[in-house]
Residue, then its C-alpha position, 0 to 999 in steps of 0.5 A: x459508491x460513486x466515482x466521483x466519491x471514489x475519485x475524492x477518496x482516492x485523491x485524500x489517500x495520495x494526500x495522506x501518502x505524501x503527508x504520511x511519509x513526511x511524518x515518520x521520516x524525522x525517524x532514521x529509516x522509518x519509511x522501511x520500518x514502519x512503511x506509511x505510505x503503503x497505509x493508504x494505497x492499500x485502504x484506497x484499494x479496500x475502499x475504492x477498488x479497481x482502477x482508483x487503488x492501482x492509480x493511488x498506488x502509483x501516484x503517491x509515490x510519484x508525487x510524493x518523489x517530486x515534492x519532498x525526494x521520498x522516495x529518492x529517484x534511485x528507489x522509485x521505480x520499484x516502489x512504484x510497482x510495489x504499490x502500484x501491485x498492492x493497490x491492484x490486488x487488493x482491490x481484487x481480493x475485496x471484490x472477487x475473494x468473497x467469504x460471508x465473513x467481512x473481516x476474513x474478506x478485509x484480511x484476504x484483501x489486505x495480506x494477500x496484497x502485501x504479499x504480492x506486493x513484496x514479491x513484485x518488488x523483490x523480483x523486480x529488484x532482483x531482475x531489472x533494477x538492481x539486478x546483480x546486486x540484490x539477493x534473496x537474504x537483501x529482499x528477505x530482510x527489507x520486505x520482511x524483517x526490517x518491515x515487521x512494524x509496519x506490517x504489523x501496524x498494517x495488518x491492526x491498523x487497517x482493518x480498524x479504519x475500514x470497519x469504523x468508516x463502515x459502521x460510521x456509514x461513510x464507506x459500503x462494505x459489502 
């Protein structure tokens, strides 16, 4: 793919992580449940890879704070990290965690980010930015439990977009 087309795809997927968010939040809490942003920050690393899925993961967010306060300033910079580390690693896995099967390629991409997503946010709370007051039942609860709908929709969700756009021929998936 060329960069110039990874470069409008990617900047179409921080539109929609500042769209996205805007949509769920007339919900209580629904960015913590349902997670939207984390939507296209791990498409564009599927889809974009190295370095456009890392720049979506810390871009988004950024703009997204600046514009509508979501997420408010004292969340930002663990959320930054987390995306940031999710649109790293999932563009990795795609590219480097190869199986002759593209759905078992799609789902090593898409929960090992998530995974190590989770647990850079749930370190970096507990060592810098909420150190002290962040426990291992806090991280548990917020990375997984309150998230299980958005993981959920992620897990459905994404694979669906990436094989449409694949067989529609808009997206490479080898």
């Amino acid at each position: 793919m060329f960069s110039i087309k990874k470069m409008i795809i990617t900047a179409l997927l921080i539109a929609l992580g500042i769209i996205l968010p805007m949509a769920f939040h007339s919900i209580p809490n629904a960015g913590g449940i349902f997670l939207p942003m984390h939507i296209p920050v791990l498409l564009c690393g599927i889809i974009c890879g190295f370095p456009y899925g890392a720049l979506c993961g810390i871009v988004a967010p950024l703009l997204s704070s600046l514009m509508t306060n979501m997420p408010p300033a004292a969340f930002l910079p663990s959320m930054l990290c987390e995306l940031a580390a999710y649109g790293l690693v999932s563009s990795l896995l795609i590219r480097f965690a190869r199986t002759k099967n593209m759905y078992a390629n799609i789902y090593i991409s898409l929960i090992g980010a998530m995974l190590c997503g989770r647990a850079v946010y749930g370190v970096l709370n507990a060592l810098i930015f909420r150190s002290g007051n962040y426990s291992m039942e806090i991280w548990t609860s917020a990375a997984f439990v309150t998230a299980l709908p958005g993981i959920a929709l992620q897990i459905v969700l994404i694979p669906i977009i990436i094989i449409a756009l694949g067989k529609a021929k808009l997206i490479d998936l080898k």
